[in-house]
Structures are given as C-alpha cells and as structure tokens.
C-alpha positions in Angstrom: -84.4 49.1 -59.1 -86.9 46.7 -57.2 -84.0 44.2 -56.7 -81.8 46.4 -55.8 -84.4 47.7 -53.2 -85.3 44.1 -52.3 -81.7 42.7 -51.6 -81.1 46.3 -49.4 -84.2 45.7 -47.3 -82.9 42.0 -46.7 -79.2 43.3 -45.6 -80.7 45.6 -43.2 -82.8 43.0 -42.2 -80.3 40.6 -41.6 -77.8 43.1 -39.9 -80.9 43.8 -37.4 -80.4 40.2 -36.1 -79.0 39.4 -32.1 -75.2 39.9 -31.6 -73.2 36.6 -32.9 -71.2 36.6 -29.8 -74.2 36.3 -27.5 -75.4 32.9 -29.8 -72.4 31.1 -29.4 -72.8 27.9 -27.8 -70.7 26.7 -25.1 -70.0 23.2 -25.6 -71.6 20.3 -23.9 -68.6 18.9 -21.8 -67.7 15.1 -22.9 -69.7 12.3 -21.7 -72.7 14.5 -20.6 -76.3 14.7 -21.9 -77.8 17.9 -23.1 -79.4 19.4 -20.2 -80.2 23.2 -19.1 -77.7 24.6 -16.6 -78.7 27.7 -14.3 -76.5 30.0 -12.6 -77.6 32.7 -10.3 -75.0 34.8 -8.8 -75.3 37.6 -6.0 -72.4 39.9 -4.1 -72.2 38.9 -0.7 -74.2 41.0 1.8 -73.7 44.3 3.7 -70.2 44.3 6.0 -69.0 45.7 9.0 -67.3 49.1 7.5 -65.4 50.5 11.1 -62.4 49.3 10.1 -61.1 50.4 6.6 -58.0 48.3 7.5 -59.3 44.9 7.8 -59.2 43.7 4.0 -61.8 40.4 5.9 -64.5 41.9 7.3 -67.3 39.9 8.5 -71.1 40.7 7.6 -72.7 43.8 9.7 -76.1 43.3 11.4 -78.0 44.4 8.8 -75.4 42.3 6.3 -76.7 38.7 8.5 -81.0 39.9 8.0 -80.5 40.0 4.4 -78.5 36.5 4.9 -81.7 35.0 6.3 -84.0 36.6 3.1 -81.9 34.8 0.8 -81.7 31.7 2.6 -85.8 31.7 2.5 -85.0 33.0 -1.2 -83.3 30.3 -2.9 -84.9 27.4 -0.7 -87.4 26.7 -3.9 -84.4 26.8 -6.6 -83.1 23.2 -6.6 -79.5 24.3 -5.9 -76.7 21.6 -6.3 -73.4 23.4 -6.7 -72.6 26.4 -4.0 -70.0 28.5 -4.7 -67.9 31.4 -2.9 -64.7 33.2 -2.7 -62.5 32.9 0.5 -63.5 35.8 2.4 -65.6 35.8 5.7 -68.1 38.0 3.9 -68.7 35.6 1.6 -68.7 32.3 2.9 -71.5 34.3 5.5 -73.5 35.3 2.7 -74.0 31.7 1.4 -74.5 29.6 4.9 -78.0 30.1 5.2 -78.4 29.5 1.3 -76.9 26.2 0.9 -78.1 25.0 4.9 -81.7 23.7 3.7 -79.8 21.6 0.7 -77.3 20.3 2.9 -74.2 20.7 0.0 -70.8 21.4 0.0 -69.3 24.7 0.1 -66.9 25.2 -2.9 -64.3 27.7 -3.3 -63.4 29.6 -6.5 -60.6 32.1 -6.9 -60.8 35.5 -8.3 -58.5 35.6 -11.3 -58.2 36.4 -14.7 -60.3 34.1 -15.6 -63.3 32.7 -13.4 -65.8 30.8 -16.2 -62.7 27.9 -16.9 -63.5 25.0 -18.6 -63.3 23.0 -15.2 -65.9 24.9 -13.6 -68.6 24.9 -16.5 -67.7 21.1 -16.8 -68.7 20.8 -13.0 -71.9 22.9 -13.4 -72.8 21.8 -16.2 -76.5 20.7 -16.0 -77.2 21.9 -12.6 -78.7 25.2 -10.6 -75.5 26.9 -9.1 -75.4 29.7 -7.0 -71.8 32.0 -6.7 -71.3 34.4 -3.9 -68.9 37.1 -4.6 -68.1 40.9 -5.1 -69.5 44.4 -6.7 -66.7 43.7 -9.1 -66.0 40.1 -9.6 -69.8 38.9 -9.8 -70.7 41.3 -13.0 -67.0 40.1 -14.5 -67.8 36.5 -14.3 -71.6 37.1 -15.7 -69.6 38.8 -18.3 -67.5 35.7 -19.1 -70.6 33.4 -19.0 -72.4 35.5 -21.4 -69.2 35.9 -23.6 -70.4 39.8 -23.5 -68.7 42.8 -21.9 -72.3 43.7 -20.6 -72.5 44.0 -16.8 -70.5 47.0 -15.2 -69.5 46.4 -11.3 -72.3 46.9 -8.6 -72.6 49.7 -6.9 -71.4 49.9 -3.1 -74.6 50.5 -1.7 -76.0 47.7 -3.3 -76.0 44.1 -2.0 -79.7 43.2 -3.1 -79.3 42.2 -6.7 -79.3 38.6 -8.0 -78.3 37.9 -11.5 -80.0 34.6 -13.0 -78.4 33.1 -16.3 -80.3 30.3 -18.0 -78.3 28.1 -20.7 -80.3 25.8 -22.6 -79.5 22.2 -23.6 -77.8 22.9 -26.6 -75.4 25.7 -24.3 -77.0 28.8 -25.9 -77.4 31.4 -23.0 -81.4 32.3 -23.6 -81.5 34.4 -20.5 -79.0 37.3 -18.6 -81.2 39.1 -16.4 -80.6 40.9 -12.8 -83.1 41.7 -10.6 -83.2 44.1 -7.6 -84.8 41.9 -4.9 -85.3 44.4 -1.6 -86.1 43.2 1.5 -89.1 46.1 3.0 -87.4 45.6 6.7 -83.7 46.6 5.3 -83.9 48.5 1.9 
C-alpha cells in the first residue's frame, strides 16, 4: 500500500512539471558560440484612422509621441538587429528606435511562417527588436515560444512590448509582455 502510494505521489509529481513544448531547445545555428539572444517585439504605434480605405496609413499625432517614448525606451537595450514589416506604420514606429544605434532597417514578411530558420540564424546571439501588428506580433511570439499562448492585441492598444529571453543553450527562460503607458498619451 505505501508503494503504491509512494510511486502515485511521484507520478503526480512528475506530471506537475513545465509543459515539454515550452523546454525545447532551439538549436544553436552552425558555427556559433552559445550565447543569450533577446528579442523584444512591439505593434507599431497609433495611425491616422480617417480613411478606412487606405490599407498604408501613416502614424497619427498621437501615433509619432509614442514614437519618441520608445526611441528614449530602447536607447539602453543594446539593440543590433531592427526589424519591421513594409508598411509606413511600421517602418515610423521603429525610426526613432534604431536612430541612436545607427543600424540597418530590415524587412520581414508576414507569412505563414515568420520565426524561419534564416531569421533565428541571423539573430542569433543578439538584442532584436520587431515592429509589427495586433495580429502578427503575438503570432510570431507564438512561434518563438513554440506555444499557442499570445492571442492578438487589442485595437486600442499600441503600448505593449513583449520581451523573450533565450539562454545560451536556446531554452526560452522568459515570455513576458508588459503594458508600458506613456502618462502624456495613455
């Protein structure tokens, strides 16, 4: 009876444990050395909204003050790749971000699959920040986590920055978002 006790504690122990999917490593690319790699990814800011026919709006007034926060914002995060989709919105959004580093703008697509084995290769070991959308920036946190976790951002929101931190053996050790308001806007 004890043992049978004992080994039914230890199951329910061991079925307590983290999700296997979110432990999975992603492999260090060929030919680099183990290093941390940080991503922090944000939907562009607020747009001009007068014109529900213009599919590439450009940032509202209140869309280019929160531009200037998160240039002073990410100034301290030793950001080496800059990312965006190719949309005036976006490519806004991440001017005053990547103007104190000096880097190159990059674009990435919106498709099926955003997290490709190219781009993780090219970040690998580096801060990288993504501009993009209420829907694609939750769906490729998703795909760097390996989880279905993040659900799209709401409209009204163009404040929150998601930070993942993937160790030096690949491990994702942190998925967090946080709702950064600026007291002059939000």
């Amino acid at each position: 009876m004890r043992k049978s006790l004992y080994f039914l504690m230890l199951t329910i122990l061991l079925s307590c444990g983290k999700d296997s999917k979110s432990q999975k490593a992603l492999p260090i690319p060929e030919g680099k050395t183990p290093a941390p790699t940080t991503y922090y990814l944000i939907r562009h800011a607020e747009k001009i909204r007068s014109d529900v026919q213009d599919k590439n709006p450009q940032l509202s007034d209140k869309g280019f003050m929160r531009t200037k926060f998160w240039g002073e914002y990410f100034k301290d995060k030793n950001l080496q790749k800059f990312y965006t989709t190719d949309y005036m919105r976006t490519f806004q959004t991440l001017i005053p971000i990547v103007y104190p580093y000096k880097g190159d703008i990059e674009l990435y697509e919106v498709k099926d699959s955003m997290f490709t084995k190219a781009f993780w290769e090219s970040t690998y070991g580096k801060n990288t920040i993504i501009v993009g959308h209420s829907n694609t920036t939750p769906k490729f946190v998703n795909e760097i986590i390996g989880l279905e976790k993040y659900e799209n951002i709401p409209d009204s929101i163009n404040h929150r920055v998601y930070r993942l931190e993937i160790n030096e053996a690949g491990i994702v050790v942190r998925d967090t978002f946080e709702n950064v308001l600026v007291p002059s806007l939000d």
